[in-house]
C-alpha positions as CSV (number, residue, x, y, z in Angstrom):
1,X,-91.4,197.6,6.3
2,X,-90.8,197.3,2.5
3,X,-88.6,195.2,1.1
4,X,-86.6,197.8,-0.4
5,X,-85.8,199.4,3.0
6,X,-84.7,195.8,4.5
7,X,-82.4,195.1,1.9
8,X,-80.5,199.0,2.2
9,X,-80.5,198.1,6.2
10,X,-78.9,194.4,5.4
11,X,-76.6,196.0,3.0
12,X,-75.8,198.8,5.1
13,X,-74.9,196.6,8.3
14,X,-72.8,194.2,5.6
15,X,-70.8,197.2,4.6
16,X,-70.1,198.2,8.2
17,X,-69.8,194.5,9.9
18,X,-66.7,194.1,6.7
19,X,-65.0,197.3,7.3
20,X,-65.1,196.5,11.4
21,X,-63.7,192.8,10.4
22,X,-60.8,194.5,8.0
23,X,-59.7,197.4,10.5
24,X,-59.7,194.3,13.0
25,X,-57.2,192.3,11.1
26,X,-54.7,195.5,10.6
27,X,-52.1,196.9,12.7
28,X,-50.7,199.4,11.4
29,X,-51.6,201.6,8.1
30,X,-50.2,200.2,5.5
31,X,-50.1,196.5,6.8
32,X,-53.7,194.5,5.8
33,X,-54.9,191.3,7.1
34,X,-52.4,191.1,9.9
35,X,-54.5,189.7,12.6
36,X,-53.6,191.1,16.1
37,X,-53.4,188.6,18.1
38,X,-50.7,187.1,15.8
39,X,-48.9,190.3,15.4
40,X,-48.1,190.9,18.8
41,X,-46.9,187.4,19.7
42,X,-44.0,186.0,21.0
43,X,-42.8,182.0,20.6
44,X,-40.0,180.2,21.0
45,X,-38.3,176.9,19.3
46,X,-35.5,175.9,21.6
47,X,-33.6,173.1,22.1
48,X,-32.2,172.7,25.8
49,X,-29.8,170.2,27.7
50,X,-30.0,169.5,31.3
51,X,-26.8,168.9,33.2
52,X,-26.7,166.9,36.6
53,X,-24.1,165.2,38.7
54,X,-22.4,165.5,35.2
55,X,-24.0,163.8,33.5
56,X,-26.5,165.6,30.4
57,X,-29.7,164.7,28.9
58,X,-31.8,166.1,26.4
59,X,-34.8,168.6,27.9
60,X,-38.1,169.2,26.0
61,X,-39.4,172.7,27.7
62,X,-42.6,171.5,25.5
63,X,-43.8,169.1,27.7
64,X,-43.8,171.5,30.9
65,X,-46.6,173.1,29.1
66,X,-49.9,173.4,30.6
67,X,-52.3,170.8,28.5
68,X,-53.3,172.7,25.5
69,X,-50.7,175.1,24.9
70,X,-48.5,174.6,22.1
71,X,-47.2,178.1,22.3
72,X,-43.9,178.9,24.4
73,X,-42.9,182.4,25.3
74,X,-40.1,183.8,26.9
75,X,-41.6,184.5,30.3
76,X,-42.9,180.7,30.1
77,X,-39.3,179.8,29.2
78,X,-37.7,181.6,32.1
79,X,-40.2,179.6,34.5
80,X,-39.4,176.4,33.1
81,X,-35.8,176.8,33.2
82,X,-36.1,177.9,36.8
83,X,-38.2,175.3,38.5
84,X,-35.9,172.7,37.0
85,X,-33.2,174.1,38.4
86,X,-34.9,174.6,41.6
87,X,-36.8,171.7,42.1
88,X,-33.1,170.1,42.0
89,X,-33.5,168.3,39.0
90,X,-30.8,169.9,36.8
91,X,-27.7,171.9,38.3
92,X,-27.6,173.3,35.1
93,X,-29.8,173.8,31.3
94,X,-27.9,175.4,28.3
95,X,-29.2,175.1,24.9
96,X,-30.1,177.2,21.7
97,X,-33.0,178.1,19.5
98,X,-35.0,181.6,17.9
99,X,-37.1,183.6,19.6
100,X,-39.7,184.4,16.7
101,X,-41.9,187.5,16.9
102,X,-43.7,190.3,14.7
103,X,-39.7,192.6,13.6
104,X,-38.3,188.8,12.7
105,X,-36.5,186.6,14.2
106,X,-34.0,187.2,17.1
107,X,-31.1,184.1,18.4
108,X,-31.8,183.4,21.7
109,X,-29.5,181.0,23.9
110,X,-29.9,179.5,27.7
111,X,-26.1,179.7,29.6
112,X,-26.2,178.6,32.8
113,X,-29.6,178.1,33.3
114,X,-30.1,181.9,32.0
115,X,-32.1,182.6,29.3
116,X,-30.2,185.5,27.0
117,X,-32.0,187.2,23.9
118,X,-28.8,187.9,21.5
């Protein structure tokens, strides 16, 4: 094969393999390098308190995590709040943080053990 005929195929399949990785990272017209993955997700920074007997102590929904995630989402939220009010090791959680996702950011608050997206 000449040389000249590699190098259009290598340039060719450059050309194509760059527009593929572009169109990948957009999700909408008009918005570049937004990678999917990022576009569509959903996390949360809260800060909880667990009440029992009383008596209230700071809880880190963080640690409750499996090993390797450092990404909480609501429905991971809602099932942390819930086994430790049903494992009987809170009565009660309340607490306060953002729910951060691709429109913005959105207050989010836990009321009796309920998480509410204001």
């Amino acid at each position: 094969m000449p040389a000249s005929v590699l190098s259009a195929a290598q340039i060719a399949v450059t050309v194509a393999l760059v527009a593929w990785m572009i169109s990948g990272f957009t999700r909408l017209p008009g918005r570049w390098l937004r990678w999917k993955m990022f576009c569509r997700g959903n996390f949360i920074i809260v800060t909880l308190t667990g009440t029992k007997d009383g008596r209230t102590e700071p809880v880190s929904a963080y640690s409750y995590l499996t090993p390797g995630s450092f990404l909480l989402g609501p429905p991971q939220l809602v099932a942390i709040v819930n086994h430790l009010v049903r494992s009987g090791r809170y009565d009660r959680i309340d607490g306060h943080g953002r729910l951060l996702t691709e429109r913005g950011e959105q207050s989010l608050e836990v009321r009796d053990s309920r998480v509410v997206v204001l």
